[in-house]
C-alpha positions as a printed NumPy array, in Angstrom:
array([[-23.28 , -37.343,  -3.045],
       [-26.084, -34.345,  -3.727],
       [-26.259, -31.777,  -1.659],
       [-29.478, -31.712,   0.186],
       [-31.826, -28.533,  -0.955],
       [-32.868, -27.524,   2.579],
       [-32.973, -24.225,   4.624],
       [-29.716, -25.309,   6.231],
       [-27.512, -26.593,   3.117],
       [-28.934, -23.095,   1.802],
       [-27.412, -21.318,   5.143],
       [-24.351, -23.312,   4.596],
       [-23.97 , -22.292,   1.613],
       [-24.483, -18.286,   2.069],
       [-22.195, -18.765,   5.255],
       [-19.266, -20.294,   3.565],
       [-15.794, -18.575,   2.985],
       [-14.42 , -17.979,  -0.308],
       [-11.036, -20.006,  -0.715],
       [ -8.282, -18.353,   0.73 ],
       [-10.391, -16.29 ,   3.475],
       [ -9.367, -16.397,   7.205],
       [-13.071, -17.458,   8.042],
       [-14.261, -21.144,   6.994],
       [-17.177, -23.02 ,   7.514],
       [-17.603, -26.682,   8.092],
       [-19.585, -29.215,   6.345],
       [-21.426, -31.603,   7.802],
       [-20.774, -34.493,   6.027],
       [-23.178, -36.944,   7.869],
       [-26.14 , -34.47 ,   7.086],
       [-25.119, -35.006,   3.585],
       [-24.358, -31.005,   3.396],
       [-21.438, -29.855,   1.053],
       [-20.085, -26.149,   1.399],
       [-19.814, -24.579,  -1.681],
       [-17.781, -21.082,  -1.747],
       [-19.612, -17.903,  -2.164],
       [-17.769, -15.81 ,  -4.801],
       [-17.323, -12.192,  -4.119],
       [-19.468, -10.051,  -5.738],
       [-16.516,  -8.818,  -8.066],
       [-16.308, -12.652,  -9.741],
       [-19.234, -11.279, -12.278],
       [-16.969,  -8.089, -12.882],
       [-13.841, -10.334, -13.644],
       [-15.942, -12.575, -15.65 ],
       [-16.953,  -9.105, -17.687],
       [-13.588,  -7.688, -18.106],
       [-12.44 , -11.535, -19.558],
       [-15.258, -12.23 , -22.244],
       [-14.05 ,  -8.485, -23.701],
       [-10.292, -10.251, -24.31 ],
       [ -9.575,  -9.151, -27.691],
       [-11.29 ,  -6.267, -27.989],
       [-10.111,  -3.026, -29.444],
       [ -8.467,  -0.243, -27.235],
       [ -9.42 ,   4.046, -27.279],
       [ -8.993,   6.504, -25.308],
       [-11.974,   7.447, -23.349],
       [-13.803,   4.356, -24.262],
       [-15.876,   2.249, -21.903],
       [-17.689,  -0.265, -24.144],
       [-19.224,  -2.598, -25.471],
       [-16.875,  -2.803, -28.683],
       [-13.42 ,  -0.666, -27.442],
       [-12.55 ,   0.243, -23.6  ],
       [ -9.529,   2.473, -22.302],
       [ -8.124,   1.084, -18.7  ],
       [-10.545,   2.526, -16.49 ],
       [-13.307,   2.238, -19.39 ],
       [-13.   ,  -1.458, -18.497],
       [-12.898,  -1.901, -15.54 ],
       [-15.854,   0.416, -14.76 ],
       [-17.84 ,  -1.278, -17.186],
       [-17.086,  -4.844, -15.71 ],
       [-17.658,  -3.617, -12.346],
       [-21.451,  -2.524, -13.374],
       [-22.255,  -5.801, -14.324],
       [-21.922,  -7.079, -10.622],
       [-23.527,  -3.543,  -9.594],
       [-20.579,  -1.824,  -8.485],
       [-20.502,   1.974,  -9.48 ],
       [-17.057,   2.906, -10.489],
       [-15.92 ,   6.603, -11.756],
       [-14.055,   6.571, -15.484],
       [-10.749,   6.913, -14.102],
       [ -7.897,   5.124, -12.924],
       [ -6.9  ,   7.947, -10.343],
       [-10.359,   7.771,  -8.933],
       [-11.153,   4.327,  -8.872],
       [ -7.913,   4.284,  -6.708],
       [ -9.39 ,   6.254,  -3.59 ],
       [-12.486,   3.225,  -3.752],
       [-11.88 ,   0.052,  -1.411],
       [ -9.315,  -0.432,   0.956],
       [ -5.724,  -1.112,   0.268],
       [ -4.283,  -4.735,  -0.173],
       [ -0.695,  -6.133,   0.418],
       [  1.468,  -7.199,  -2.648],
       [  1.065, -10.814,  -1.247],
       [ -2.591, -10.976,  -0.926],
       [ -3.852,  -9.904,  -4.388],
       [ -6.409, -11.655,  -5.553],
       [ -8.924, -12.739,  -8.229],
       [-11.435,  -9.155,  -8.174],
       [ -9.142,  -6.823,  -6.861],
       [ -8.271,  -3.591,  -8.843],
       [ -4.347,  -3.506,  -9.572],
       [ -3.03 ,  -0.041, -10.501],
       [ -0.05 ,   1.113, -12.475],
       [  1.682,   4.173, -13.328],
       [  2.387,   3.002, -17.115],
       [  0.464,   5.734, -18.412],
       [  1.961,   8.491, -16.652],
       [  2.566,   9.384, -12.745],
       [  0.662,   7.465, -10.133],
       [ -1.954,   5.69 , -11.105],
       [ -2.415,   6.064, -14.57 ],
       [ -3.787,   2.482, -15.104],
       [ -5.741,   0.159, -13.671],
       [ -6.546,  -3.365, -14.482],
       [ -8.686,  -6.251, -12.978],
       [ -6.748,  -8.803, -10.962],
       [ -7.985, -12.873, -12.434],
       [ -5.915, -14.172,  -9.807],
       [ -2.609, -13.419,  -7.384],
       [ -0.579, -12.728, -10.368],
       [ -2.094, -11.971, -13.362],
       [ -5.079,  -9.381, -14.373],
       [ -7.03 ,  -8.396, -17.279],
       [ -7.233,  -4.66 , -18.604],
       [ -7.349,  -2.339, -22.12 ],
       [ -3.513,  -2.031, -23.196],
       [ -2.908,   0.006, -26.138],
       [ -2.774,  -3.124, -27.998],
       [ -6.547,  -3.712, -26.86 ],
       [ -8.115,  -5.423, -23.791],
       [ -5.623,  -8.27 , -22.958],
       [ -4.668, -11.024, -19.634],
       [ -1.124,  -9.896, -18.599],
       [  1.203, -10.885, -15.758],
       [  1.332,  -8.351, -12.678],
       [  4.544,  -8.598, -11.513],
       [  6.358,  -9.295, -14.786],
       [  9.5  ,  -7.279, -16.027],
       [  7.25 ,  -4.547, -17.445],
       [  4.168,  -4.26 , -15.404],
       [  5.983,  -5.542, -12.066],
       [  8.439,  -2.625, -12.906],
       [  5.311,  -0.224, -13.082],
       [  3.188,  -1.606,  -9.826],
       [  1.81 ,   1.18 ,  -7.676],
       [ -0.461,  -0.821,  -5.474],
       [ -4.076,  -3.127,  -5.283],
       [ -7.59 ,  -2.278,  -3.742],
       [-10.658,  -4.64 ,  -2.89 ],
       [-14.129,  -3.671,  -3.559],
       [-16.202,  -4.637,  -0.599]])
């Protein structure tokens, strides 16, 4: 069934929750409307961070060809327009905190890996895994794993 292209499949749309959200919407089936979830603006950010995969790690780098941790994430961030300072000890003080349990994909994960508090940061791609610039370059990695479980300091959420 297509979704019908009117002012109110358009409000349905805008209105809907993104999966996993306390607030839903329903869809009026008879209408012919279908709710699609409206990604957070940090999707575009995580999408960012993921198409860098590969790339080469330095210190104090923040793109396009080599990123440190918060090099990365600040310059995935500014491609959904989200300002972010070049540092993992300051881009902990932005958002609000999030519980262990309620990660998810967009939210900044920090680690003290790199020294005391938190000395990096990487971009959550869902409840348990996240992207960021390793010292073996810009890499998806578990969260809670043996190492980087082991080195968890805590999560924020943009927005």
């Amino acid at each position: 069934m297509k979704a019908k292209t009117t002012a109110a499949a358009a409000a349905l749309v805008l209105a809907a929750a993104w999966p996993g959200s306390a607030a839903a919407t329903p869809t009026d089936a008879s209408a012919g409307l279908i709710a699609v979830p409206q990604a957070p603006a940090t999707e575009a950010a995580v999408t960012a961070a993921l198409s860098k995969a590969g790339s080469s790690y330095a210190s104090g780098a923040a793109g396009p060809g080599a990123f440190d941790c918060s090099g990365l994430t600040m310059w995935a961030l500014a491609r959904a327009d989200i300002g972010a300072p070049h540092s993992s000890y300051a881009q902990y003080a932005m958002g609000f905190g999030v519980a262990r349990s309620e990660i998810r994909r967009g939210d900044l994960v920090f680690f003290d890996s790199a020294g005391a508090g938190a000395s990096h940061v990487a971009l959550a791609t869902g409840p348990t895994t996240a992207v960021s610039a390793t010292n073996h370059g810009v890499m998806s990695h578990p969260i809670f794993d043996a190492y980087w479980g082991g080195h968890y300091v805590g999560a924020r959420r943009l927005g």
